[in-house]
C-alpha positions in Angstrom: 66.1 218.0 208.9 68.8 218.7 212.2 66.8 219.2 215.1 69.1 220.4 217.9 69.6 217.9 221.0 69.6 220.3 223.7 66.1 222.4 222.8 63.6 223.1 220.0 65.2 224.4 217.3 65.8 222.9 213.8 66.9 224.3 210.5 63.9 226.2 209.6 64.6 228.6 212.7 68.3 228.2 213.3 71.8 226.9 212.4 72.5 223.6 213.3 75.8 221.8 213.6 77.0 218.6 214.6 79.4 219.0 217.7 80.6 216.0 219.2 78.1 213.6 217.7 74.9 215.9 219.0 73.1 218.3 216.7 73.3 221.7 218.5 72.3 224.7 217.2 74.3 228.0 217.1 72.0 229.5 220.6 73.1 226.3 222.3 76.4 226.4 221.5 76.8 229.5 222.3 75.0 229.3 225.8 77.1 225.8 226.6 79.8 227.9 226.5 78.8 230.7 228.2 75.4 229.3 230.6 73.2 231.5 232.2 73.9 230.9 236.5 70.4 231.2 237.0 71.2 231.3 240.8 73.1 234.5 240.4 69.9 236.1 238.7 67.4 235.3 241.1 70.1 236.5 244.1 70.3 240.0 241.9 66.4 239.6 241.7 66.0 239.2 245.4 68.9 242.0 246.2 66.6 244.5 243.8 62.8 243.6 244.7 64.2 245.0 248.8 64.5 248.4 247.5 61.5 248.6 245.7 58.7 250.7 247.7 56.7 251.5 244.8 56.0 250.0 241.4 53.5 249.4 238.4 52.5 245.8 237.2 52.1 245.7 233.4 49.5 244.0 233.7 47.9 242.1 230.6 45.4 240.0 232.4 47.5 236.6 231.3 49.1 234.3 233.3 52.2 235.6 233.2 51.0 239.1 234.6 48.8 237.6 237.0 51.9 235.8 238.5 54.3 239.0 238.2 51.0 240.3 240.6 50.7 238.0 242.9 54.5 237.7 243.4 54.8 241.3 243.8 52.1 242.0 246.4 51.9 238.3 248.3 56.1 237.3 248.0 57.8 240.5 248.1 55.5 242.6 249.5 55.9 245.8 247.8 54.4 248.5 249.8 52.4 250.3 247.1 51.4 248.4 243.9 49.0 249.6 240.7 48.2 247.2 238.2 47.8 249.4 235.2 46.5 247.2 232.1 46.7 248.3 228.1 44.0 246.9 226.8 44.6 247.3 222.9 41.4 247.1 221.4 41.9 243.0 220.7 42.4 242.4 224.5 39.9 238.5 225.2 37.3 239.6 227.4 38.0 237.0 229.5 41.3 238.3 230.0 40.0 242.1 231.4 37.6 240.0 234.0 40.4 238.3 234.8 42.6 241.1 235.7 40.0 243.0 237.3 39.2 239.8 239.6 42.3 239.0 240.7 43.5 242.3 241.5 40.8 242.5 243.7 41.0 239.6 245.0 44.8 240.5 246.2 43.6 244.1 247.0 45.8 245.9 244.3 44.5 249.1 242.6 43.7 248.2 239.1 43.8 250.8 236.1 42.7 250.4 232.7 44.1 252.6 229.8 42.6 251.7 226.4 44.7 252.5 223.3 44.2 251.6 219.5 46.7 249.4 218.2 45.1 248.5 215.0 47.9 250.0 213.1 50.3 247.2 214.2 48.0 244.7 214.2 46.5 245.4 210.4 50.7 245.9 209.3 51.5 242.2 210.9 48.4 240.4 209.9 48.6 241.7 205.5 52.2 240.9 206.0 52.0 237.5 207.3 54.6 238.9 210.2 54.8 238.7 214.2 53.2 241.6 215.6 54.3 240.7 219.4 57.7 243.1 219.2 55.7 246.2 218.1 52.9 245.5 220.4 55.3 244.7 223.3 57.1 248.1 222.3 54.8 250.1 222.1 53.0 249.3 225.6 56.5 249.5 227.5 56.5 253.3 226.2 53.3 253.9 227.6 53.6 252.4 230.7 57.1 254.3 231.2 55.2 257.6 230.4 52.6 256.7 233.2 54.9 255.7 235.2 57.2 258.9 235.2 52.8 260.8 235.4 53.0 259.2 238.1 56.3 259.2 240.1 57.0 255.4 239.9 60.4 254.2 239.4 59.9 250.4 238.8 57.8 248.8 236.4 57.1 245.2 237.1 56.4 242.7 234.1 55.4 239.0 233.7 58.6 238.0 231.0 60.4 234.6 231.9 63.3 235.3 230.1 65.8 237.8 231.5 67.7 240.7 229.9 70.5 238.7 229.0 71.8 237.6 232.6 70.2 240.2 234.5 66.3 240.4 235.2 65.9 244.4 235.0 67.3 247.5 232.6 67.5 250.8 232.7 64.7 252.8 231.0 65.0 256.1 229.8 63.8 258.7 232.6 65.5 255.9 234.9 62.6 253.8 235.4 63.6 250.4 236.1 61.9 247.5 234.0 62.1 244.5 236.4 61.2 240.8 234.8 59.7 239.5 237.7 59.3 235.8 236.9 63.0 236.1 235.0 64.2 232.3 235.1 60.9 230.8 236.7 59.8 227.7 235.3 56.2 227.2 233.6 55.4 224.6 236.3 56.1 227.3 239.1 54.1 229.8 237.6 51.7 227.1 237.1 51.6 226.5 241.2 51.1 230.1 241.6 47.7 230.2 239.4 46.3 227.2 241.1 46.0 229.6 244.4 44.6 232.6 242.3 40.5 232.1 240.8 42.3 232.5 237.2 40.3 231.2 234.5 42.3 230.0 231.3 40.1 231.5 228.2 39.9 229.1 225.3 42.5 231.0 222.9 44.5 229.5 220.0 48.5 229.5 220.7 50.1 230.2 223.5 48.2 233.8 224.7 45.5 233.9 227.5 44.8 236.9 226.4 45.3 238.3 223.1 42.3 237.7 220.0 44.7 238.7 217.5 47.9 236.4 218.2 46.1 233.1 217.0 45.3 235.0 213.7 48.8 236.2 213.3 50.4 232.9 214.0 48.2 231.1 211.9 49.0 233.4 209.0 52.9 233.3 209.6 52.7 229.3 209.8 51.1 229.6 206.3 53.9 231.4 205.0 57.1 230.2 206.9 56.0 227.0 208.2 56.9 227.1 211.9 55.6 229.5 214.4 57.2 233.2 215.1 57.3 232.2 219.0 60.2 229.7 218.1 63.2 231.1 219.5 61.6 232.1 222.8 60.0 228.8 223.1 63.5 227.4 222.1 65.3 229.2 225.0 62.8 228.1 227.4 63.7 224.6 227.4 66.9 225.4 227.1 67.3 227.1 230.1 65.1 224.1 231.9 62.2 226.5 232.3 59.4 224.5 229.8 59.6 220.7 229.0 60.3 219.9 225.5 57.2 217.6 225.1 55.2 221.2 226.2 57.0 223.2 223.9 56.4 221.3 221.1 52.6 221.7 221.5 52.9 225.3 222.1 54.6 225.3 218.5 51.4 223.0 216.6 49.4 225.6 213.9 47.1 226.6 215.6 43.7 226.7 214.7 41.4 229.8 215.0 37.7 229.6 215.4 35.7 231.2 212.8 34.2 233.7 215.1 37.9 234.8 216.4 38.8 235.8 212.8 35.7 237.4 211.9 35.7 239.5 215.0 39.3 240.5 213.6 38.7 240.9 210.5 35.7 243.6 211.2 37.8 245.5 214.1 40.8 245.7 211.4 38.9 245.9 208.5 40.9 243.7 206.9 37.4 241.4 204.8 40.2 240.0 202.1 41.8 237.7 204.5 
């Protein structure tokens, strides 16, 4: 099997060619000829997080999150800050203490909003399928709605990756989504955490907070035999943001405790997987 030089990807998950003696699949190529100037997206970063007076943290109560936080209130100062968290109705207890602790702890108002997701979650899991992108989209909506409740024109979240080669977009209503930690590596958020009383919960995969990803992951291994996080994982180490030795463990099967899947099972009722 071609496994491509430059990050993670092999045939399973992408095209891969042989260019110039190297393996290099088609996202490579395409980014050696066209590399992201990560410079020029943290300057547009820093040019954007000036004007911002008030803003929302989607706030998850993961690292990530926790990060996009403690940059926002303790880097760029943001006058006026509310970490508003969607807690799904699979959200790791651990995860809520976390977020409630360390907003405290940096003296941001926290908000809770509790929703049922079990819809997308029930869908993904009998289908064998990611339910991250559903999940991800659905929570943006709601955070945009409470945003424009509440007169906020920035929402602040904890994604590495930027749109493209710019860290925000435009949302309808013209809130701003801004990727806070766009281009950041996983040892710099790592730094962050150490100064923060976070406390990593014991969760298969990558998630610090999420019961239902190790399930879903585990399912989707079963079926396609790699993990559904493979391109994102892929374009970290591309871009020099996660070492490849770290991505490849993020990327193992994981392995879900009995407890975790029975607690899923009964919240889903779902008893035939």
């Amino acid at each position: 099997m071609l496994k491509c030089s430059l990050c993670v990807n092999d045939e399973r998950t992408a095209r891969v060619e042989v260019v110039d003696g190297k393996p290099l699949c088609r996202e490579c190529q395409v980014y050696l000829r066209h590399p992201i100037d990560r410079r020029a997206i943290r300057r547009e970063l820093e040019e954007l997080m000036e004007k911002v007076d008030r803003a929302i943290v989607a706030y998850s109560g993961g690292k990530d999150s926790v990060v996009a936080l403690y940059l926002a209130k303790e880097v760029y100062r943001v006058p006026e800050l509310e970490a508003v968290m969607i807690d799904h109705g699979l959200m790791a207890k651990e995860a809520i203490e976390n977020a409630e602790r360390i907003a405290g702890h940096l003296g941001v108002p926290f908000t809770l909003l509790r929703y049922d997701y079990s819809d997308i979650f029930r869908n993904a899991l009998l289908k064998a399928q990611s339910p991250c992108r559903a999940c991800s989209k659905r929570t943006m909506e709601k955070l945009r709605k409470y945003a424009l409740k509440k007169g906020y024109k920035y929402i602040i979240t904890g994604h590495e990756l930027p749109f493209g080669h710019h860290p925000y977009r435009l949302m309808s209503g013209r809130v701003v989504q801004i990727r806070l930690l766009s281009m950041m590596s996983e040892k710099e958020r790592f730094e962050i955490l150490k100064k923060l009383p976070f406390e990593f919960p014991e969760l298969p995969g990558y998630t610090t907070n999420c019961l239902v990803l190790g399930p879903a992951l585990e399912l989707y291994w079963e079926k396609h035999g790699h993990s559904f996080e493979h391109r994102r994982i892929a374009a970290l180490v591309r871009y020099g943001l996660m070492s490849r030795e770290r991505a490849e463990k993020e990327l193992e099967k994981p392995k879900v405790p009995e407890w975790q899947w029975d607690l899923v099972r009964r919240k889903l009722g779902l008893d035939a997987l």
